[in-house]
N, C-alpha and C positions, 0 to 999 in steps of 0.2 A: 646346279648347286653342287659345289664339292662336298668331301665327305666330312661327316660332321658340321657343315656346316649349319647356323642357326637359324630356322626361320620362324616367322612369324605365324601363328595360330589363334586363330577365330575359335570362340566356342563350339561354334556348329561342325569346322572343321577336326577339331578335337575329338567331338564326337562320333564324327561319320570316321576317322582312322583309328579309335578304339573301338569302334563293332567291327572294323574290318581284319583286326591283330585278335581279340577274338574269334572271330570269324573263323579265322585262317587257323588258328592255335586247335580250336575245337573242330573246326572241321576234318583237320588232319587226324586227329584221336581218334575222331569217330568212325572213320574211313578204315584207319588200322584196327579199330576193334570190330569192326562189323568183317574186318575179314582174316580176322585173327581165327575161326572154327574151322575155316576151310583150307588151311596152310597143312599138303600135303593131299589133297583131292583132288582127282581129276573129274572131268565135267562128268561124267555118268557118274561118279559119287555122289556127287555134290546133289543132281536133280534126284537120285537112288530114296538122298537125307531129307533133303527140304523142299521135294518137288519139282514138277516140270520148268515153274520162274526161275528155280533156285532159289536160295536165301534169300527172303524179303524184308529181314529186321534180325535186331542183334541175335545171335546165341549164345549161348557157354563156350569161354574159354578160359583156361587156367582155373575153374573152380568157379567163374559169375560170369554174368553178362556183363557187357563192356567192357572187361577186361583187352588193355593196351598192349604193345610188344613194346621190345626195345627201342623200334622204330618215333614212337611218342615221349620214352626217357630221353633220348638222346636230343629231341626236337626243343625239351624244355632245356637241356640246358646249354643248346644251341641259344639260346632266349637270354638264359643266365649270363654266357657268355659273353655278348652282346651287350647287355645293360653294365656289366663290370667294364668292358675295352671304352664307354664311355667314360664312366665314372672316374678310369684310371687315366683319362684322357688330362685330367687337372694335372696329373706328376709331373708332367710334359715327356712319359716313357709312353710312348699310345703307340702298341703294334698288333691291331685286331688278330691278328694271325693267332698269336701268342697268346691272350687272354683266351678264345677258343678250345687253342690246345688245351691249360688249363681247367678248363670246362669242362672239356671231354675226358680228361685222367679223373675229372673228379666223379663223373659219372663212370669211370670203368673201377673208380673203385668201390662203387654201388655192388657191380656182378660180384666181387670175391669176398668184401665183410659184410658180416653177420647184421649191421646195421649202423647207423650216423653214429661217426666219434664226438661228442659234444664238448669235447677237447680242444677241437678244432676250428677255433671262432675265425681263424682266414677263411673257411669252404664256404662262407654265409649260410641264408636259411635255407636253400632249395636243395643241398646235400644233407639235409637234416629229418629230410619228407621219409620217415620209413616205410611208406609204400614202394619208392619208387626201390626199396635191395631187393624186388623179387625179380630172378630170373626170369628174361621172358624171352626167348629166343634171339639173343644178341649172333651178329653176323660173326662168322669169324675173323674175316676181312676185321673187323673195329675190333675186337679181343687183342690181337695182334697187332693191329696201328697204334694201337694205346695204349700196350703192353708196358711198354718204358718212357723215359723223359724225353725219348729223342724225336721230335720234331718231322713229320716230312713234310716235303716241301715241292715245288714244283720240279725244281733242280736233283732234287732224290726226294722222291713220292715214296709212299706205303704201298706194299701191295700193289705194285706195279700192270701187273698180270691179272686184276678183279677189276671186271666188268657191271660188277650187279649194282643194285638201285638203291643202298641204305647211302650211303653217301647223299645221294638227290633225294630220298623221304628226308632228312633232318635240316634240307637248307633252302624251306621257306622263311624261315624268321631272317635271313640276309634279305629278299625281297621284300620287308616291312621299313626296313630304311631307306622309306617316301623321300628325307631330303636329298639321300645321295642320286649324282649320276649313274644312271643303268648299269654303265660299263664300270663303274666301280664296285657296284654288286656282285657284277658276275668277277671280277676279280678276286674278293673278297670270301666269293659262296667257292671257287677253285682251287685258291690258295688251302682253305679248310678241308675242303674233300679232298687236296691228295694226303692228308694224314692218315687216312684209312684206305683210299683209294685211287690207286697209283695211275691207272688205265684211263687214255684221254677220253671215250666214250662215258665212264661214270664220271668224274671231273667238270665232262664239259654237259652232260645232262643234270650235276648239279646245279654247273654257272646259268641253264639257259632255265631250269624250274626256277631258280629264284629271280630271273630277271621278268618271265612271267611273272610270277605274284609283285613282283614290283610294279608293273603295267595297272593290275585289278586294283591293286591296293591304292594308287593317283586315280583311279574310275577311269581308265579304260579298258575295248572293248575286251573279251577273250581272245579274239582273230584278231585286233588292232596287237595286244600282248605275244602271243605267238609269234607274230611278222619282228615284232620289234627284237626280238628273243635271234629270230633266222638272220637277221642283218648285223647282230653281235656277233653271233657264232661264225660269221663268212670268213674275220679275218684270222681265224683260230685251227694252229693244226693241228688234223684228227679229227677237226667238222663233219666233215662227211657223214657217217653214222648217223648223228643225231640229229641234222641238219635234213638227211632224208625220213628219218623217223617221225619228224615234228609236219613236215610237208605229207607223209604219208595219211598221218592225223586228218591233215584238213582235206588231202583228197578222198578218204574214209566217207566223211561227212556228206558228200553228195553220194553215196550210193544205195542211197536207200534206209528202209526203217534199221536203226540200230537192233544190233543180234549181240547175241553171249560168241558167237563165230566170230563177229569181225572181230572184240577186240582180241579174242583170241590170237587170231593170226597178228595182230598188232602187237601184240607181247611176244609174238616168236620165241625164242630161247631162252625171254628171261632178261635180257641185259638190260641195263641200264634204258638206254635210248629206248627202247620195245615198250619197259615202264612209264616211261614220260610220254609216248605218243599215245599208249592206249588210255591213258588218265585223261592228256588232251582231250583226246575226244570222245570220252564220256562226261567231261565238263561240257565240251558245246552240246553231243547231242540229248545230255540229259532232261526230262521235260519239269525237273526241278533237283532242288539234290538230295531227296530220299532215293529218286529213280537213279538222278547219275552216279552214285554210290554203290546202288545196289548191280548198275551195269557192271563197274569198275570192278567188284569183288569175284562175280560168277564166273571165273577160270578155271585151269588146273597152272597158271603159275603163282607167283608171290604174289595172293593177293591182298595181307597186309597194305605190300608196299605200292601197288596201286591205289585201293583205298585213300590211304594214305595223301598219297600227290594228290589224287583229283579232288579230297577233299581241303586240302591246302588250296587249294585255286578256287573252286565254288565258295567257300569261306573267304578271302578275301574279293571275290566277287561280287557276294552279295550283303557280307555282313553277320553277324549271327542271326538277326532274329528271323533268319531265312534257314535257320537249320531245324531238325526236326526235333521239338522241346521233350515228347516220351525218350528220346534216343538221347539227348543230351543230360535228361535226367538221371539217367542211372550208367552213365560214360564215368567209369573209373578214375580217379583224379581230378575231379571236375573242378572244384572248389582251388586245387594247384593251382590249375591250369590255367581261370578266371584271376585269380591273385598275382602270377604270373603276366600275364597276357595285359592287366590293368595295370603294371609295375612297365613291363616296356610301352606302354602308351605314354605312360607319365612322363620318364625318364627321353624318349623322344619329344615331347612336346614341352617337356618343362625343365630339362634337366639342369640350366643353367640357375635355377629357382632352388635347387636341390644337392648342388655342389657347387656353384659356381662361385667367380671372386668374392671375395669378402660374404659367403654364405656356408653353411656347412649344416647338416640335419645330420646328428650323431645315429636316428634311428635309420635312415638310409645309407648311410657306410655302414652301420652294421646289419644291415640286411647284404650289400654289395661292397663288403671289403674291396679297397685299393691294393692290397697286396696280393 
């Protein structure tokens, strides 16, 4: 299926791709806040605080439990984004790229004012959420790629020279776009990360996370996703990186009981590709996803933005009601994020019901302004 295009939906099918866009929405929230305490610890801190397991459930960060990073603002309205480059798809101006950008200015202007201009009836509702102007460790890489109007692009990327993983945390919502071809995702989730992130290593470890969760999100397998993900990336240059990283992942998997060591040495430096293999595989070898969550955090690197990925993948792997319901209850933004997550489900499965010819719902263009 090409992109955008329409297809038909069963109710049962409606319903098994909205717990999986949940899934995947809350998953990643929760992945980021469970390892938002320990950003800045190294592993003998970490077991020092919370013992020999490490961390086994949320802590305090930023002032409560569950508290999100920038990693979970930018995811939503990566979402935002997304549900507007549809809607705007009636003008007959539809350049996904562009709507995203948008997206993202709107959430970089979350970090500097004081809170939502209600002036502003183009930003829609989800720049009006005044939870999300709290500061929460935004990357600098994205400070600076969205500092101005100017657009980058493959042909002149942002931040040329940043290798790290915010770029791949914010671009599972491009793999919930079940109708499009893979290879148009990972187009799609590339073009958007080099606005922030210029280095083909972050780039192309966004394009290959979001064509994973595109695989989970059609029900297939994780390894059936993975493979699919390695035979996109083959003909991409700059593969190499992420392409051994993601292979590294599944030779991991056979060596035995998972450790807080292995994914350690899987996150190596921190880059990008380090971030997407050690996620991989604490999605396969987790023995559900409280465990593979709690694997994915127990580092001394980013382990937000681990968190984060492996819980984007376990959530559209199995759905929400596979996630842990104490943890989801008191996950920061929850009620957003469900409002959100039920808005691109709709707008996926219904949107021609919702904008289309000779239709129009005033209260959905003004939730997703065309402009």
């Amino acid at each position: 299926m090409s992109a955008g295009a329409t297809a038909v939906w069963g109710r049962a099918e409606q319903q098994d791709f909205r717990s999986r866009v949940r899934g995947s929405l809350l998953g990643l929230a929760l992945g980021d806040a469970l390892g938002a305490p320990l950003e800045g610890l190294g592993p003998e801190q970490i077991r020092a605080e919370y013992g020999a397991e490490g961390l086994t459930g949320p802590a305090p960060a930023y002032g409560r439990r569950g508290a999100v990073t920038a990693a979970t603002q930018l995811t939503l309205f990566t979402v935002d984004g997304l549900i507007r480059a549809q809607v705007r798809r009636d003008t007959g101006a539809w350049h996904p790229p562009t709507d995203l950008h948008r997206a993202y200015r709107r959430w970089s202007a979350t970090q500097h004012d004081w809170g939502p201009d209600e002036r502003r009836g183009e930003d829609g509702w989800l720049a009006r959420e005044e939870w999300l102007y709290a500061r929460r460790s935004p990357a600098r890489a994205c400070l600076i790629g969205l500092g101005d109007e100017a657009m980058g692009t493959l042909e002149s990327p942002k931040n040329p020279g940043d290798d790290s993983p915010d770029a791949a945390v914010r671009s599972a919502p491009f793999g919930l776009l079940v109708g499009w071809e893979p290879q148009l995702v990972l187009q799609l989730a590339v073009e958007c990360a080099v606005q922030t992130h210029g280095h083909p290593t972050a780039y192309l470890s966004a394009g290959a996370h979001a064509v994973i969760v595109h695989a989970l999100a059609r029900g297939e397998s994780l390894d059936a996703a993975v493979q699919r993900a390695l035979a996109l990336l083959a003909a991409r240059p700059g593969h190499l990186p992420v392409t051994d990283a993601l292979q590294h992942a599944l030779g991991a998997v056979r060596q035995g009981m998972p450790t807080a060591a292995r994914v350690e040495e899987l996150v190596g430096d921190g880059a990008a590709d380090g971030m997407l293999s050690a996620a991989v595989y604490c999605a396969l070898v987790g023995e559900d996803i409280r465990h593979g969550l709690c694997l994915a955090v127990n580092h001394g690197g980013d382990s937000s933005a681990t968190g984060a990925l492996t819980g984007a993948l376990l959530g559209a792997l199995h759905g929400e009601t596979a996630l842990p319901p104490a943890w989801v209850a008191g996950l920061e933004g929850r009620a957003t994020l469900l409002e959100l997550a039920d808005d691109y489900a709709m707008e996926m499965t219904q949107g021609p019901a919702l904008h289309g010819p000779g239709v129009s719902s005033p209260s959905w263009l003004a939730r997703y302004p065309r402009g």
